[in-house]
C-alpha positions as CSV (number, residue, x, y, z in Angstrom):
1,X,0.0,0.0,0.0
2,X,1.2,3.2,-1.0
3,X,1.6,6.1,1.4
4,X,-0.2,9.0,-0.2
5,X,-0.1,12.1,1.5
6,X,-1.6,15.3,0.9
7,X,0.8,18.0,0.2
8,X,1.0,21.0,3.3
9,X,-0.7,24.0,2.3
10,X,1.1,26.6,1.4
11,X,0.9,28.7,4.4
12,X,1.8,25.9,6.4
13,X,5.2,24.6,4.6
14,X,8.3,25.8,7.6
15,X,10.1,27.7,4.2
16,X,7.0,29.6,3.5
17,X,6.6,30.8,7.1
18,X,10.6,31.9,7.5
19,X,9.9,34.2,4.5
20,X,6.5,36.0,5.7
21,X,8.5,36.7,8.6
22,X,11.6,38.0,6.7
23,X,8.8,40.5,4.3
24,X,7.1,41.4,7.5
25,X,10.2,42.7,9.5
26,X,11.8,43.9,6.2
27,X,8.6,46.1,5.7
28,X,8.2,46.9,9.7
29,X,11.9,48.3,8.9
30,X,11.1,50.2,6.2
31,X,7.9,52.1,7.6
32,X,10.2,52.7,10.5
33,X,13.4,53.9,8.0
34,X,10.7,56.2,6.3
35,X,10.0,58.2,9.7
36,X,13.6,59.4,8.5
37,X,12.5,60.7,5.2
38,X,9.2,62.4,6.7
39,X,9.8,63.7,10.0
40,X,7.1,63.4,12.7
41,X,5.1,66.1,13.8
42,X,3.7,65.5,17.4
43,X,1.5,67.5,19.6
44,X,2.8,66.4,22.4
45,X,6.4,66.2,23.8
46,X,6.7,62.2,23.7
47,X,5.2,61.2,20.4
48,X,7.8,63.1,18.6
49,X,10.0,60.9,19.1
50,X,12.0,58.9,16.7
51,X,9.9,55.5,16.1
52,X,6.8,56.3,18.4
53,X,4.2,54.4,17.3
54,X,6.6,51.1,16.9
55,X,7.7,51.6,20.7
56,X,4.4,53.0,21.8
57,X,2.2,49.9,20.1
58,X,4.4,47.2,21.4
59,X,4.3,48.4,24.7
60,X,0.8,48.7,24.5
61,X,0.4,45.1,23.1
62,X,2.9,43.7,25.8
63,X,0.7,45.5,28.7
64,X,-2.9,44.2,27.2
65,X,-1.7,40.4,27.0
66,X,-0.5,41.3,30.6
67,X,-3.7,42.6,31.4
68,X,-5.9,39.8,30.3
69,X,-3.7,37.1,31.9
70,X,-4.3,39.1,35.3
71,X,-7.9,39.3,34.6
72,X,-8.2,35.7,33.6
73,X,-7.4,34.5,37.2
74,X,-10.3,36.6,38.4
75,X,-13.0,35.3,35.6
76,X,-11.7,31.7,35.3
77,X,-14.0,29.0,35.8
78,X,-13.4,25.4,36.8
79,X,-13.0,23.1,34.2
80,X,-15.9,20.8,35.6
81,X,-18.8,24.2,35.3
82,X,-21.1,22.8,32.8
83,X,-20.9,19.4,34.2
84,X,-24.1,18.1,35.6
């Protein structure tokens, strides 16, 4: 009997993955490389600063997953709740 596999998708092949990461960080690098060409205007003291929004939206990323893992040992149920 012959072992007939389906091919991965696409998306899913380890080589396709390692390049999505590569164009993603290459164009992370070049939104950030174009705060060079067109300078930031910001109302405020801090968000003139060089690569604000990368900085600023990580941070705020990194203090949301935070948040909701604090949260979640407040709202978490037992894993025997809808058990008769």
């Amino acid at each position: 009997m012959t072992d007939k596999r389906e091919p991965d998708h696409w998306l899913a092949r380890p080589e396709t993955i390692r390049k999505l990461w590569a164009a993603l960080i290459a164009f992370l690098v070049l939104l950030l490389a174009a705060q060079l060409a067109f300078p930031n205007h910001g109302h405020f003291g801090l968000d003139n600063t060089f690569g604000f929004a990368a900085w600023f939206g990580f941070i705020a990323c990194v203090l949301l997953v935070v948040g909701a893992k604090a949260l979640a040992i407040f709202l978490k149920r037992p894993d025997t709740y809808y058990d008769d």
